[in-house]
C-alpha positions as CSV (number, residue, x, y, z in Angstrom):
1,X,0.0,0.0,0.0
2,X,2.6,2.3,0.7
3,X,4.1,1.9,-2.6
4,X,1.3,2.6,-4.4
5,X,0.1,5.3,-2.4
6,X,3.7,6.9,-3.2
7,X,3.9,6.2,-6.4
8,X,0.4,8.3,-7.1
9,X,1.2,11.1,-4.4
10,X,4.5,11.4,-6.4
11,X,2.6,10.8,-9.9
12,X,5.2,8.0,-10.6
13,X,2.1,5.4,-11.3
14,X,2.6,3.9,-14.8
15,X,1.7,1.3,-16.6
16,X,3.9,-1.2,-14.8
17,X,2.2,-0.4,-11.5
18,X,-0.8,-1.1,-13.4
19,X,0.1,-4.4,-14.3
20,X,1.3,-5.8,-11.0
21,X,-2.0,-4.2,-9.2
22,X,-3.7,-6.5,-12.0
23,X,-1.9,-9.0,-11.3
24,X,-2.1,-8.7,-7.4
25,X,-6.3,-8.6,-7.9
26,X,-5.9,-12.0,-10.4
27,X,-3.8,-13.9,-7.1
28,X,-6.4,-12.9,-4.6
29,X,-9.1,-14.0,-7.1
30,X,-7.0,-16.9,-8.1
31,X,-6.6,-17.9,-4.5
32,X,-10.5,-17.0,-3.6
33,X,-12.1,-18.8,-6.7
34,X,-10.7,-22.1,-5.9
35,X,-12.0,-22.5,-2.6
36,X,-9.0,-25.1,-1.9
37,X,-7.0,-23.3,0.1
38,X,-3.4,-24.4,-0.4
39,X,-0.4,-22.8,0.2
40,X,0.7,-22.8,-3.1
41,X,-2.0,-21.0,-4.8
42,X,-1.2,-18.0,-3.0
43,X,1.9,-18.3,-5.7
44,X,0.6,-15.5,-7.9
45,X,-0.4,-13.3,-5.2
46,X,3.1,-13.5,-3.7
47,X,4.6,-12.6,-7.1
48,X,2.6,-9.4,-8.0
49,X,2.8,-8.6,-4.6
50,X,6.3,-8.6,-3.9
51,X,6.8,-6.5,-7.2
52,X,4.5,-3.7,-6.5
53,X,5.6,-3.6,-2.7
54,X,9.5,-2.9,-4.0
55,X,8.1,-0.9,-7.1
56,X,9.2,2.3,-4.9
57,X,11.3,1.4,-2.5
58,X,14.5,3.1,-4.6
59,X,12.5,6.1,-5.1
60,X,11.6,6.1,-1.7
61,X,15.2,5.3,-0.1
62,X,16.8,8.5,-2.1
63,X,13.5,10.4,-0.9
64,X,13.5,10.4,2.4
65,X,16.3,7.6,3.3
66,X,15.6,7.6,7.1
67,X,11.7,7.1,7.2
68,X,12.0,4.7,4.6
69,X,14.8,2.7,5.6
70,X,12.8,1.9,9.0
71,X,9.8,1.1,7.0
72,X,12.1,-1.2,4.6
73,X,13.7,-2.7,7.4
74,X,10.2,-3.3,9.4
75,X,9.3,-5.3,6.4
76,X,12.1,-7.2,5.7
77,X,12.0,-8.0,9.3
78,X,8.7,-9.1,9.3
79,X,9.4,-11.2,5.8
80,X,12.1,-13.1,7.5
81,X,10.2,-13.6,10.7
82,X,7.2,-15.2,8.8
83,X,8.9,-16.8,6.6
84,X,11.2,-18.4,8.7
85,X,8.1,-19.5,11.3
86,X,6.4,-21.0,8.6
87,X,8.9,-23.0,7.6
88,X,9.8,-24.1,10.9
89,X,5.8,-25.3,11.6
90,X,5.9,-26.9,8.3
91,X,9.1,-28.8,8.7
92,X,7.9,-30.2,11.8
93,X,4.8,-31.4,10.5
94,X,3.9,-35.0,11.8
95,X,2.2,-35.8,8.5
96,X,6.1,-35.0,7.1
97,X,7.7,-37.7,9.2
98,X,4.7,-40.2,8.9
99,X,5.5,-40.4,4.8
100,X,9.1,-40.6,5.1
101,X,8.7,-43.2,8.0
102,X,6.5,-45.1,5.2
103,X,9.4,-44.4,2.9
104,X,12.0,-45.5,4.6
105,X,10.0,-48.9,5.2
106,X,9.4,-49.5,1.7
107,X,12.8,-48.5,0.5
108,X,13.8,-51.6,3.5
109,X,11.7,-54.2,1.8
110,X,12.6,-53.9,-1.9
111,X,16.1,-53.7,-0.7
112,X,16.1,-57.1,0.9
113,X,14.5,-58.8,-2.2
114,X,15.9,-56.2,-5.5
115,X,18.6,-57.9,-7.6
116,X,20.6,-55.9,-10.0
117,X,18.9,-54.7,-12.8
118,X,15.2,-55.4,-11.4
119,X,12.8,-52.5,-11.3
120,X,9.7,-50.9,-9.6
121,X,6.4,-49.2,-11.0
122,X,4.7,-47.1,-8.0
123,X,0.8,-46.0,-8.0
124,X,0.8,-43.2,-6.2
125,X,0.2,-39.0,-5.7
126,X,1.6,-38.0,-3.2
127,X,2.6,-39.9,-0.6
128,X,6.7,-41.0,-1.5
129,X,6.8,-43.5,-4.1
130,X,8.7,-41.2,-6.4
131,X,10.9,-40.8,-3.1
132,X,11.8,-44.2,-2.6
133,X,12.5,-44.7,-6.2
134,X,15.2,-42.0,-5.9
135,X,16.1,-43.3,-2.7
136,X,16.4,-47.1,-4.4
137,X,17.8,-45.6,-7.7
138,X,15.5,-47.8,-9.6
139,X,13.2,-47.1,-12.5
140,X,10.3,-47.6,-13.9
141,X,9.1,-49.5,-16.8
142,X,6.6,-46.8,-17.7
143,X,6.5,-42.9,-17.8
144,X,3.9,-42.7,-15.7
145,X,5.1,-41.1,-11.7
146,X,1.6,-41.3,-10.5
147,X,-1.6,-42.6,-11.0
148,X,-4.2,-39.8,-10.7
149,X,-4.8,-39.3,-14.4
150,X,-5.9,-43.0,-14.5
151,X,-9.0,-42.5,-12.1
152,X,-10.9,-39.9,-13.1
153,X,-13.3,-39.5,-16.3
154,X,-12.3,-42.6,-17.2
155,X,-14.7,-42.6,-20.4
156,X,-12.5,-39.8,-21.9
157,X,-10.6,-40.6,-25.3
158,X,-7.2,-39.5,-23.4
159,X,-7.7,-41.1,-19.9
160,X,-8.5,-44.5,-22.6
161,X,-5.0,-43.6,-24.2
162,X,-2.9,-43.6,-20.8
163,X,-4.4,-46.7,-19.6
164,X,-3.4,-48.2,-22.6
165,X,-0.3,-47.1,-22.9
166,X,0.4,-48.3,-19.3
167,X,-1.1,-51.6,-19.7
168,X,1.1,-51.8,-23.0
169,X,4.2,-50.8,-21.2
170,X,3.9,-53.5,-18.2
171,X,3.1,-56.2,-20.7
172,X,6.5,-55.6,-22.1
173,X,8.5,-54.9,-19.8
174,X,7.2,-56.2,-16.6
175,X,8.9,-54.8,-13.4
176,X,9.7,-57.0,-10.2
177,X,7.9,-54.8,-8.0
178,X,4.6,-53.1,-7.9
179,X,3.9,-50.6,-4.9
180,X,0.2,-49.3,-4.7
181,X,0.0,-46.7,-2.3
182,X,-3.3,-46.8,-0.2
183,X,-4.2,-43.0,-0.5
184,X,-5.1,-42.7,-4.1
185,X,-6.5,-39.3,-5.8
186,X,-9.3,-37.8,-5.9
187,X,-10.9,-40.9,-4.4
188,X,-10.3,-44.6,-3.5
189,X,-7.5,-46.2,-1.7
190,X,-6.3,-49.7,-3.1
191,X,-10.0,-50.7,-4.7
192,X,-9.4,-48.1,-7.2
193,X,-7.2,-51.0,-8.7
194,X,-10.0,-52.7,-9.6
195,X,-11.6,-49.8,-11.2
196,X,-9.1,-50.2,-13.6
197,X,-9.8,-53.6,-15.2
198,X,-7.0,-54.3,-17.7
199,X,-4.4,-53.8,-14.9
200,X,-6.1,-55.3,-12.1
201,X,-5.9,-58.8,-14.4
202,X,-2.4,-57.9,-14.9
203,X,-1.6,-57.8,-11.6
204,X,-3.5,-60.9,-10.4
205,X,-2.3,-62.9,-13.0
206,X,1.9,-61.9,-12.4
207,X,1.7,-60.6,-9.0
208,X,1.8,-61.8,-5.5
209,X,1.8,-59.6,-1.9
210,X,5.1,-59.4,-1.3
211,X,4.7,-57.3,1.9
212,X,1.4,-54.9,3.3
213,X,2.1,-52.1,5.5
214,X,0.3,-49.7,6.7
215,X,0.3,-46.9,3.5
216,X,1.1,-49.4,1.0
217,X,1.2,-52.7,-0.9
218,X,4.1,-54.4,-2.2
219,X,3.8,-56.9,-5.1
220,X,6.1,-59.1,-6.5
221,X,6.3,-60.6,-9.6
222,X,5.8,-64.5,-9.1
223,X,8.4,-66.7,-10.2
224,X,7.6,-69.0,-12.9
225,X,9.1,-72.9,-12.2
């Protein structure tokens, strides 16, 4: 606010104010309209924001260097203060520790059973698989890092492409491991497998529980005699 009040009082205000006060009234529409309420879709708000709130700050330094120096100096103080406590609350976050606990444990049992060369397909959102994949340095016989797109308007010409595909890439090149994460996205846990037909008959036909955790299942491909 003070920015722009200086910039008019000083009849600095141009088109480039213009466009970051635009842009600041997009990020609190952008933030508003959603209704979901995460962090990151105050993004564009931050952004604009932090542009029009320095937008003057020059000016206002060579201006009057004392007044504006404690105001800059209030703000950066209160920038680092903020910041810093929100990233202290977040880093301590129990649901932070819960999924790399649930990391850690699956990284454990593919460990004891991997042989060189053998690799892992995760379904998953959010919750580590692409984690313990770096963790394991494994790959995947697919491009597909998570499983959302396969789960939602499933009667879609596209959605009917991507579960091809992946159904396509398994049958060729069929991993040793299979980890389905219970938490699936926008809805179902592990009986959204079976919403997906063609690879829930892939997986019972191959696949056997290797190990069930709370958070996720690990399948192994079943030896053939």
């Amino acid at each position: 606010m003070l920015s722009i009040a200086t910039a008019v009082w000083k009849r600095r205000f141009g088109w480039r104010h213009g466009i970051a006060v635009v842009g600041v009234v997009y990020g609190v529409a952008h933030f508003l309209i959603q209704r979901k309420g995460w962090e990151y879709h105050l993004y564009p708000l931050g952004i604009f924001a932090a542009v029009l709130a320095f937008s003057e700050v020059e000016r206002l330094l060579e201006d009057r260097p004392p007044i504006a120096g404690v105001f800059v100096a209030a703000a950066l103080a209160a920038t680092v203060l903020l910041v810093g406590w929100r990233g202290w609350d977040a880093a301590n976050a129990a649901w932070i520790w819960d999924k790399e606990r649930m990391v850690r444990l699956l990284v454990h049992d593919v460990a004891a059973r991997r042989k060189p060369g053998d690799r892992m397909q995760v379904f998953d959102t959010t919750e580590g698989g692409v984690h313990a994949l770096l963790r394991l340095g494994m790959q995947q016989p697919t491009r597909f890092l998570y499983d959302f797109h396969f789960f939602h308007d499933v009667e879609h010409p596209t959605v009917q492409r991507l579960r091809a595909e992946l159904v396509r890439d398994l049958a060729a090149s069929p991993p040793r491991f299979v980890a389905v994460f219970d938490n699936g996205w926008p809805a179902g846990k592990l009986d959204r497998i079976k919403r997906f037909p063609a690879l829930a008959q892939f997986l019972e036909a191959d696949y056997a529980v290797a190990e069930r955790r709370a958070g996720y299942l690990l399948l192994e491909k079943r030896q053939r005699p």
